[in-house]
N, C-alpha and C positions, 0 to 999 in steps of 0.2 A: 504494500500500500504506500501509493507517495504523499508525502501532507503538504499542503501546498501553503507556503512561507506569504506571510503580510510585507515582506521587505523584496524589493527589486532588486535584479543582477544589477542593477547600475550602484544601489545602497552596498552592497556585497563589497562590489568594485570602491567605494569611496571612501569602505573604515579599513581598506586592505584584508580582506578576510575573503576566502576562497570564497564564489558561492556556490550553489546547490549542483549546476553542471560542474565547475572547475573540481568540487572534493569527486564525486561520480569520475572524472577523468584521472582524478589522481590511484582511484583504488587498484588495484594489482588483478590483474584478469587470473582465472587459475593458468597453475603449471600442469604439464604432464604426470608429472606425481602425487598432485592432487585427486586425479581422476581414480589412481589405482587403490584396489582393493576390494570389500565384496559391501557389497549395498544392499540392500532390504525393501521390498514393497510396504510401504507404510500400510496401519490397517485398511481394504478400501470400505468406501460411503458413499451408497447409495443416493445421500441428499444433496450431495455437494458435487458427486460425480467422479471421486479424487481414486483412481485408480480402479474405473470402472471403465471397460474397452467396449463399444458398441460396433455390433459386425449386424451387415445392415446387407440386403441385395440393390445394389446400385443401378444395376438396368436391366430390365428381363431379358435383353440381347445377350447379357452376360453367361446368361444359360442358367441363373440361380430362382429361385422359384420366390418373387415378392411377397412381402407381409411385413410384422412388427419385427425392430431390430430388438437384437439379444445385445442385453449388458451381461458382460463377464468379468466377475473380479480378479484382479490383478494381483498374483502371492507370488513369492517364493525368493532367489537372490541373484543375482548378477555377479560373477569376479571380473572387475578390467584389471587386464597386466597389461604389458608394454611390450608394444611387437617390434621385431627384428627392422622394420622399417621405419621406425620412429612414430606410430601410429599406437594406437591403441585396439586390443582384443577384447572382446567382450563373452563369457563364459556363463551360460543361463543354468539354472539348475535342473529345466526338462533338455539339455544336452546339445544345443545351436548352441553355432559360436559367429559371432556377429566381429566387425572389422570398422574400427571407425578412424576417421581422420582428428586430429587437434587442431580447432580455429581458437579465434582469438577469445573468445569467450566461451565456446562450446565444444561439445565433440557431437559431432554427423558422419551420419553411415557414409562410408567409403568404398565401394561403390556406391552410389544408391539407388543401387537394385539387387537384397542378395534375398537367397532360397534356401529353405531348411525344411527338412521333414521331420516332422516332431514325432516320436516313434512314444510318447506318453499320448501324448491327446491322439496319434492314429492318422493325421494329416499335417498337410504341407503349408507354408504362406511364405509371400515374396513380400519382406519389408522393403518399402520405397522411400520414407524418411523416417531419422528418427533421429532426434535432436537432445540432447545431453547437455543441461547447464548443473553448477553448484554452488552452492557457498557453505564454504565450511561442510558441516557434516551433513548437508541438509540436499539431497541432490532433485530438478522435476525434469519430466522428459517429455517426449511429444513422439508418437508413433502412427505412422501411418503405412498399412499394408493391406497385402488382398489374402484373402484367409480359400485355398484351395479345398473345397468340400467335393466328395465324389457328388452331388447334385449341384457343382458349378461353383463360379466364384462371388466372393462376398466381401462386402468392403470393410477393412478391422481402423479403427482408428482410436486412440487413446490420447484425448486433449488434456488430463490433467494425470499423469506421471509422479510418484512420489516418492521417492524410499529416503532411508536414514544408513549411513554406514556404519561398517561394525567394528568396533573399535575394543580391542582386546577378546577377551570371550563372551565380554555383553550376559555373561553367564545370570546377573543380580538381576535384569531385568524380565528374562526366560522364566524365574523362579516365581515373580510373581506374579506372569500371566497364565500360566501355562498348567499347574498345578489343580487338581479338584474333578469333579464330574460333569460332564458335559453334555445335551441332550438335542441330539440333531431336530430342528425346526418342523416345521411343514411343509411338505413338499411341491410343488408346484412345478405342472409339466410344461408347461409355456414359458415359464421362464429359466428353467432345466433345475433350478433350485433344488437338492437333495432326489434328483432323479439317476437313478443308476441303468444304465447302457451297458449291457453284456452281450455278445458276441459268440454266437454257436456255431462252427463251418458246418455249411448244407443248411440253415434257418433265418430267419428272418429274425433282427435284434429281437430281446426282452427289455423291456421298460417295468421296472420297479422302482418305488416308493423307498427311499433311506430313514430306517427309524432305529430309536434307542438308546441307551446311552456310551459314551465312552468316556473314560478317568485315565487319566492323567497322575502319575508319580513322578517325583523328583528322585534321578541315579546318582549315580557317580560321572564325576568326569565330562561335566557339562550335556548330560543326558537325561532324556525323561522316558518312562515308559510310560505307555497308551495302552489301555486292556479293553476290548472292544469285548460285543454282549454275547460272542461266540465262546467267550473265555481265552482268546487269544491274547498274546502278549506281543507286545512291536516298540525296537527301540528307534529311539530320535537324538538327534544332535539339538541343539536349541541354542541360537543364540538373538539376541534382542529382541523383537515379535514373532522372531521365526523358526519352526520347528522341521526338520526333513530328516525321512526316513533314513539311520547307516545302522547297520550297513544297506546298502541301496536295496539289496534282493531278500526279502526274510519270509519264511514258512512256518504255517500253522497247522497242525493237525489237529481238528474236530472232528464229531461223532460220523459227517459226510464226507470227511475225506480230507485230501489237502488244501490249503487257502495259500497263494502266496501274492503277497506283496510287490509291485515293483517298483512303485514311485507314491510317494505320499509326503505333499506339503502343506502345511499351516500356518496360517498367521492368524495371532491374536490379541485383544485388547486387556483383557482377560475377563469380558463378561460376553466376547463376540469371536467366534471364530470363522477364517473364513478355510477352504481346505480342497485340493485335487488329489484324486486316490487313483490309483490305476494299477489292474494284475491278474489275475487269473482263481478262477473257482475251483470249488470242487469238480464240477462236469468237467474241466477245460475251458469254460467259458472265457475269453478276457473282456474286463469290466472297466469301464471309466465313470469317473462322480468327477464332472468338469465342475460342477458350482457345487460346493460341498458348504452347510450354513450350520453354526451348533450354537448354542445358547446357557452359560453355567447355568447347572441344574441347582 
């Protein structure tokens, strides 16, 4: 927010005192070293929009079949290290790895047009811009891409980008969100909200309703475990709002068989969770929970 000053650049100018442009040109745009490390999606909201991506069908030419656009909350983490070409890498936690350039204020994708098949959610998308500012620990970003669905393409765009960096183990702040019993929402099949998508070869998907609870323990070692209502156990890494499955692959044997895990992340407030789970059932099935929503019980 800028607050807009009772005194003029020419007042500024007359007691010698920088004004309001001159301090703004004085500040230190970030370095390359600033960029690097692992960043966090801040919790997203719904009211405000902050880290809520709308994938919308932009033209029926497109081949994508029109209706209401789907909000999808935005979790999980980002690592930038520094590339062999003085650029910056970018490392997502469902497993694309993005290339951006350093501008004077920003970092933008380098090319800007790249393509990643995301082997968690099951499809592909070509990011076309995606804009990187920060200050201090506080980073927002701007993405805009086309989300590849086998029934055509769709337009993904994220106008308010947010995460927080993670700075040491970020361990104190894991412990107090993360902690206690948790009881997934109501589900809602139009806005995929707690709908589970599983995958039979030779059938047409199942669409199920996610209910129940899940609890939350504090381990060792910067670790929580989550005991979901099968009686299964699954550990997590946790640092600052954000919690993801290690190790990455875990199995659970229940009364039907084996459950395993292959990707599962969370962020939370610690009275809101938001969460993507993805892996395999007992049948063989594999299952995706793209909008996962839990509420402390």
């Amino acid at each position: 927010m800028i607050v807009a000053l009772s005194l003029s650049l020419a007042a500024w100018v007359a007691i010698g005192v920088a004004g309001p442009q001159q301090a703004q040109a004085q500040t230190k745009n970030p370095r390359l070293h600033d960029y690097l490390g692992t960043w966090n999606y801040d919790q997203p909201d719904r009211e405000s929009m902050r880290n809520i991506a709308v994938i919308s069908c932009p033209d029926a030419s497109a081949g994508c079949t029109p209706g209401p656009a789907l909000e999808v909350p935005q979790i999980g983490d980002i690592v930038f290290s520094k590339a062999a070409d003085g650029g910056i890498v970018g490392h997502t936690d469902q497993g694309c790895t993005w290339t951006f350039a350093v501008r004077s204020a920003s970092l933008e994708l380098d090319s800007p047009s790249q393509y990643c098949f995301n082997h968690v959610i099951g499809s592909a998308y070509t990011i076309t811009k995606w804009s990187v500012t920060i200050s201090g620990n506080r980073e927002q970003e701007i993405i805009e891409a086309v989300s590849h669905q086998p029934i055509g393409d769709y337009a993904f765009v994220l106008e308010k980008g947010s995460r927080t960096k993670v700075t040491g183990h970020a361990w104190a702040q894991a412990r107090k969100v993360f902690p206690g019993t948790w009881q997934y929402d109501a589900s809602n099949q139009q806005s995929r909200v707690n709908i589970l998508t599983t995958r039979y070869t030779g059938s047409d998907p199942k669409i199920t309703a996610v209910q129940g609870l899940v609890t939350f323990t504090s381990s060792r070692k910067n670790t929580m475990t989550a005991r979901t209502a099968d009686g299964c156990d699954w550990t997590f890494r946790a640092r600052g709002n954000t919690a993801e499955l290690e190790p990455a692959r875990q199995t659970c044997e229940t009364s039907l068989g084996t459950v395993t895990v292959t990707f599962w992340s969370i962020a939370s407030d610690g009275t809101h969770q938001a969460s993507v789970m993805a892996g395999v059932d007992e049948r063989g099935g594999t299952f995706l929970l793209s909008v996962g929503s839990l509420t402390k019980h």
